[in-house]
N, C-alpha and C positions, 0 to 999 in steps of 0.2 A: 419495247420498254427497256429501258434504262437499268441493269444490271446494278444492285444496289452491294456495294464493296464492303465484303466481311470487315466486322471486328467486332472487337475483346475486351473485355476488361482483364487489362494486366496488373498483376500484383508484386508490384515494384520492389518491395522490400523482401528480401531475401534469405536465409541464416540458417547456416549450419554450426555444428558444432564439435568438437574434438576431444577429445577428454584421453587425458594419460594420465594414468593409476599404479604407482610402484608403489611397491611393500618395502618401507626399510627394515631390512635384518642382511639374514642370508640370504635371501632370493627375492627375485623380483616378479611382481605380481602380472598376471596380463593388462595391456593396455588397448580399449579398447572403443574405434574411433564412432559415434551414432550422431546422428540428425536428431536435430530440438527444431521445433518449431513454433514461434511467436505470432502474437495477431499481426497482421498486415495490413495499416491503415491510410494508407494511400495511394491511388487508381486513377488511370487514365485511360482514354480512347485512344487506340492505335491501329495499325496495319497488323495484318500476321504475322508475328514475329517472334523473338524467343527471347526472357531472360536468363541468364544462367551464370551460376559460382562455383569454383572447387575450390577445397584448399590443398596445397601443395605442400607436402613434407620430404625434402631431399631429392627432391624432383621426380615425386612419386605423388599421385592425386590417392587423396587419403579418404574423403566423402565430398561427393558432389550435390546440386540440386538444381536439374533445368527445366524450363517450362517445355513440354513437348505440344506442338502445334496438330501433331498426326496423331493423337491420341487425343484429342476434343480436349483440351488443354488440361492433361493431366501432367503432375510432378516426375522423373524420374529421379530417381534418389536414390545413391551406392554410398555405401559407408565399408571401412577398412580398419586395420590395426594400428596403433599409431606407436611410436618408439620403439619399431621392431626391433631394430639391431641391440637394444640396451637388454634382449627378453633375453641375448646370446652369452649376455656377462653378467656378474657379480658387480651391481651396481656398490660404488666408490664414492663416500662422499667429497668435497674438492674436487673431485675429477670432472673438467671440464667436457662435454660432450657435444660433437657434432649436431646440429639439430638448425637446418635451412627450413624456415617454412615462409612460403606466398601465395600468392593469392591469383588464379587463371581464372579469367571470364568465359566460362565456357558455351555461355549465348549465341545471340547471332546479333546484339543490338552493343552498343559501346556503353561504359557505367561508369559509376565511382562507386570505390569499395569502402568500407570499414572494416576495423577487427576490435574483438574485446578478447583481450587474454585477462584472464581468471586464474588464480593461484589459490590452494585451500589444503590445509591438512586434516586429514581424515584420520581419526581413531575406530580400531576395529576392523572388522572383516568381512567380504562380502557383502550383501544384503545388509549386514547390523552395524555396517561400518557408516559412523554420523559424523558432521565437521564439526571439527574441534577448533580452539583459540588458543590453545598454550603455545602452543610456537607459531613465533613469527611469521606470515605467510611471505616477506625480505626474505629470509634464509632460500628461498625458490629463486635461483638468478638465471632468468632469458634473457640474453644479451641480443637487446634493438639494436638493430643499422645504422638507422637515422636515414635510412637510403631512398629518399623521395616518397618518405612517410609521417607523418606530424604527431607526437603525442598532444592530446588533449590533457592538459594538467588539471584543469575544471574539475573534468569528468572522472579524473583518474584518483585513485587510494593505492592504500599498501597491500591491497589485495588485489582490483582490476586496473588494468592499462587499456586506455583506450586508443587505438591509431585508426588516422584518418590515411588513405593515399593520395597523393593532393595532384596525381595526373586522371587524365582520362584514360580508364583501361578500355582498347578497345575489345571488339570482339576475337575470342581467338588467344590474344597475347595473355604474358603473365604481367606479376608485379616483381619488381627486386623484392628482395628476400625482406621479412620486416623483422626477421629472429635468425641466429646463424650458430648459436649454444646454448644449452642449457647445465646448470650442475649445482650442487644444493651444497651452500656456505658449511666449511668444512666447523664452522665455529658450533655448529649442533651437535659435534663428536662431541662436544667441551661440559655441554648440558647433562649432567649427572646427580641423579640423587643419591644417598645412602642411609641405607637402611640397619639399626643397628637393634643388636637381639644379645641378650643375656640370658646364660643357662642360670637357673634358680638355684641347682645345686651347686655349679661349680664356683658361680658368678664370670666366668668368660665371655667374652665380647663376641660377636660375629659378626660383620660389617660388611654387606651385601652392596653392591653397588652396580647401579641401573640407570641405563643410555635414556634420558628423558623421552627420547623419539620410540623407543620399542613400543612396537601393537602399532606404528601412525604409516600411514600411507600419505603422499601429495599428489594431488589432481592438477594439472593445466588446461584448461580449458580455451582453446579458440574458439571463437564466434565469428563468421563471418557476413556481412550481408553487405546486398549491390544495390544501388538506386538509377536508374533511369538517366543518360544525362539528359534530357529534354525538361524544360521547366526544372532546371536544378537544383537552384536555390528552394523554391517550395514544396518540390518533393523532397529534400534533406531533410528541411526544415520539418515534417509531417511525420518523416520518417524517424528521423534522428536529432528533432529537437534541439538541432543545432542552427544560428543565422551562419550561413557562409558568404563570400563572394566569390563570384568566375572571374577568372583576369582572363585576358586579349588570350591567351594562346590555351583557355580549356582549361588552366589548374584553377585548386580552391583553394583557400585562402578561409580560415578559420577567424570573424568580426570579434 
């Protein structure tokens, strides 16, 4: 009898996520990197094989997530710190900072990636620390490449960025870099209140004056997820609700 040839339902869609959390004052807060995980709604029949994402910060894999096939197709999942070297200084507003990050298929099957960078000021601390809207989530500047990555302007606000990588990453390889700095517009120094108080007896003035940003923290958040190239366009499209097109040589091409 005829040997009937395993398979799987694979779940194409993929996403991790990165989160960096500074404290503005005197010090900087930890930052630290965890997996989020989304519904995954679109599956296909394949051979045994493997999907898999890392993101890449300074060329260091900050959290991964791959399908394992030796595990009855369980998740392996490693999550890390993220903006370590900023935990070594006295974060500077203006000051432009180092910050490479892309995107390694860590699979065994070749994909097309996205990313959603997210920007958000946080008031508060810890656990009680909630997002806030008074400042700007602009005053957060990740400087894109432009390096064989496509912003979706549709998709995209003044809080998330959405990039497509418009080649086919195979398995194995990385992406260029889709961010290469980061540093928080020095114009937030400038955001000041003052506060003025009068003694009843003396009648004297005291005029206190307070950095609008004290007590905020900013989060960046990467998002990454991989879709399958096989059946492209309609797994994208299932995936990421985006029409694309494949041209001749494997890139896509945003309709």
């Amino acid at each position: 009898m005829k040997k009937k040839k395993k398979s799987f339902s694979v779940k194409p869609v993929i996403l991790l996520t990165a989160s960096a959390l500074l404290l503005l004052g005197s010090t900087v807060g930890s930052a630290q990197a965890a997996l989020t995980y989304y519904s995954e709604n679109y599956a296909v029949q394949m051979s045994t094989s493997s999907i898999g994402v890392s993101l890449v910060e300074n060329g260091n894999i900050v959290s991964s997530r791959d399908y394992d096939n030796d595990t009855d197709g369980e998740w392996n999942v490693t999550t890390g710190n993220l903006l370590e070297d900023l935990k070594k200084e006295k974060f500077v507003l203006g000051k432009r900072y180092h910050e490479e990050l892309s995107v390694t298929n860590s699979g065994t099957i070749d994909s097309y990636v996205r990313v959603i960078l997210t920007k958000s000021w946080l008031k508060g601390e810890g656990a009680e620390a909630v997002k806030d809207t008074k400042l700007s989530p602009e005053l957060i500047e990740i400087n894109l490449t432009d390096d064989g990555w496509k912003v979706d302007s549709d998709a995209s606000t003044k809080e998330r960025t959405v990039l497509y990588y418009t080649k086919i990453l195979p398995a194995g390889k990385t992406t260029t870099n889709f961010a290469d700095s980061l540093r928080i517009d020095p114009a937030l120094g400038k955001k000041i209140t003052e506060h003025v108080n009068v003694d009843e007896e003396t009648g004297y003035k005291t005029i206190t004056t307070v950095y609008d940003y004290d007590g905020y923290s900013f989060q960046v958040e990467a998002e990454v997820d991989a879709v399958q190239t096989h059946n492209a366009p309609d797994a994208i499209k299932s995936a990421w609700g985006v029409d694309v097109r494949v041209l001749g040589n494997g890139d896509i091409s945003l309709r």
